[in-house]
N, C-alpha and C positions, 0 to 999 in steps of 0.2 A: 091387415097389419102384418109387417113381415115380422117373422118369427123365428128366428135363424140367427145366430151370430157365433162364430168360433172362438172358444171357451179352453185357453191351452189347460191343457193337463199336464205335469209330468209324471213319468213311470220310471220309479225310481229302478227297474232293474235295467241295469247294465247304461242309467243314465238317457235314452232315447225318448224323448218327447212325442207327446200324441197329441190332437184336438180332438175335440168334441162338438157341434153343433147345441147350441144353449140359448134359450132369446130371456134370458136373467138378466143378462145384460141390455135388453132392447127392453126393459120393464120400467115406468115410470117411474122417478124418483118418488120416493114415499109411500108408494101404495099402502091401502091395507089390506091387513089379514082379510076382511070382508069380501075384497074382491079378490082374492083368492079363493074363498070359500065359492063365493058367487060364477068362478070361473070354473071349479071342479066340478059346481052342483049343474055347469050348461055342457061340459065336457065328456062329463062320464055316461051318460044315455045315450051321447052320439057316438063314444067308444065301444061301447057293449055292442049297437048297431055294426060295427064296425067299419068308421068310418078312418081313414086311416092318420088322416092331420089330426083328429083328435086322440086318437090311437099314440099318437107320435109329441104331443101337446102333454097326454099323462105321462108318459115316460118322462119328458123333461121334468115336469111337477115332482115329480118321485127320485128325480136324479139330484136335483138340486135342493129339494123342501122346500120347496114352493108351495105354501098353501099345505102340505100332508108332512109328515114325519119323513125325513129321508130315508128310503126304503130303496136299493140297487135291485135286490131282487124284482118288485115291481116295476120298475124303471125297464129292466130287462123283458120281462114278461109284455108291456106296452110297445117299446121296441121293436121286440120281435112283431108282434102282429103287424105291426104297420111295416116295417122291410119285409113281412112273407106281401104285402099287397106292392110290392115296388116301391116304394117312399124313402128315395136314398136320403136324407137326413138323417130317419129312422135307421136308415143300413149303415150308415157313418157311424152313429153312435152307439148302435150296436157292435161294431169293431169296435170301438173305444172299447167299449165293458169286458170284451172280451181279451182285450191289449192289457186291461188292467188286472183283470181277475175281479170286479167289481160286480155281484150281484151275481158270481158264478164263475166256476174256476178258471183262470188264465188259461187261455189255448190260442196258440198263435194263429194256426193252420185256421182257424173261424172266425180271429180277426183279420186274417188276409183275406178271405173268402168273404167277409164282410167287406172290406175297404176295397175290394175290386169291383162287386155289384155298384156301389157307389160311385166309384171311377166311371166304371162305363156309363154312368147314368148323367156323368157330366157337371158329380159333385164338386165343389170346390175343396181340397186340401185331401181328397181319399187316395188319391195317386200317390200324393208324397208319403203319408201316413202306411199304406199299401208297401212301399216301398222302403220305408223305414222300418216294418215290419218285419219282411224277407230278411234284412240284413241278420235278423236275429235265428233265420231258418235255416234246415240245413238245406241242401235241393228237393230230396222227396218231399219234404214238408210241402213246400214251393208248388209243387208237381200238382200233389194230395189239392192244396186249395184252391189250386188253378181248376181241377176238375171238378171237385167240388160246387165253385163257380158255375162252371160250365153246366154241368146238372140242373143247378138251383134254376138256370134263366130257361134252360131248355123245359119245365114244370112248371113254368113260369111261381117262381121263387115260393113250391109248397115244396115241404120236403126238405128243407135247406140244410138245415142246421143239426 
């Protein structure tokens, strides 16, 4: 079941819009609470395992309240594990969080660094996002996340952040 669908956000400083990767939208009409309970209590043993779509599945759940009290911090923490295993969805939305300051202080230079592993991974919307981002940097910043980048893929993305 595809699980992905882009979720605008806006950020209200300086006006510049982000997406986010979200399948809230790709969720039956009606569901219940049930299965969402039912869905966390199949998600979170393969998460601990670290499995990284489910890794990537609890962050959504946490980003949105899905099923769990909306919690960014957690969202964040899911995230991240699944973008340190390459799971650019996971590394999209991890730039969102950090675009916003949601679940951990705003820093541009790790949502850039975030929406570029994404990019190159051939995510849909990280280029623009990426790019949208920069405008807000100054060049070192720019520079800073590029390399950053470049670290992350070369440790194949431990260490990233």
């Amino acid at each position: 079941m595809k699980r992905m669908l882009i979720l605008g956000m806006a950020v209200l400083t300086l006006g510049v819009s982000f997406s986010r990767a979200s399948p809230a939208e790709n969720a039956v009409a009606g569901q219940e609470q049930a299965d969402h309970a039912k869905e966390l209590q199949q998600l979170r043993p393969l998460a601990d395992e670290g499995n990284a779509i489910a890794q990537f599945n609890l962050g959504v759940m946490y980003d949105v309240g899905r099923g769990v009290a909306q919690d960014y911090a957690q969202a964040v923490h899911w995230y991240r594990l699944a973008a340190m295993q390459g799971h650019a969805a996971a590394q999209f939305n991890l730039g969102g969080m950090y675009a916003q300051g949601q679940g951990l202080p705003q820093d541009f230079v790790r949502a850039h660094l975030w929406f570029n592993l994404a990019a190159v991974a051939g995510y849909a919307g990280a280029a623009k996002n990426r790019n949208s981002i920069a405008r807000l940097m100054n060049p070192q910043q720019i520079d800073e996340a590029q390399k950053m980048a470049r670290a992350c893929q070369q440790r194949n993305f431990n260490e990233c952040d």
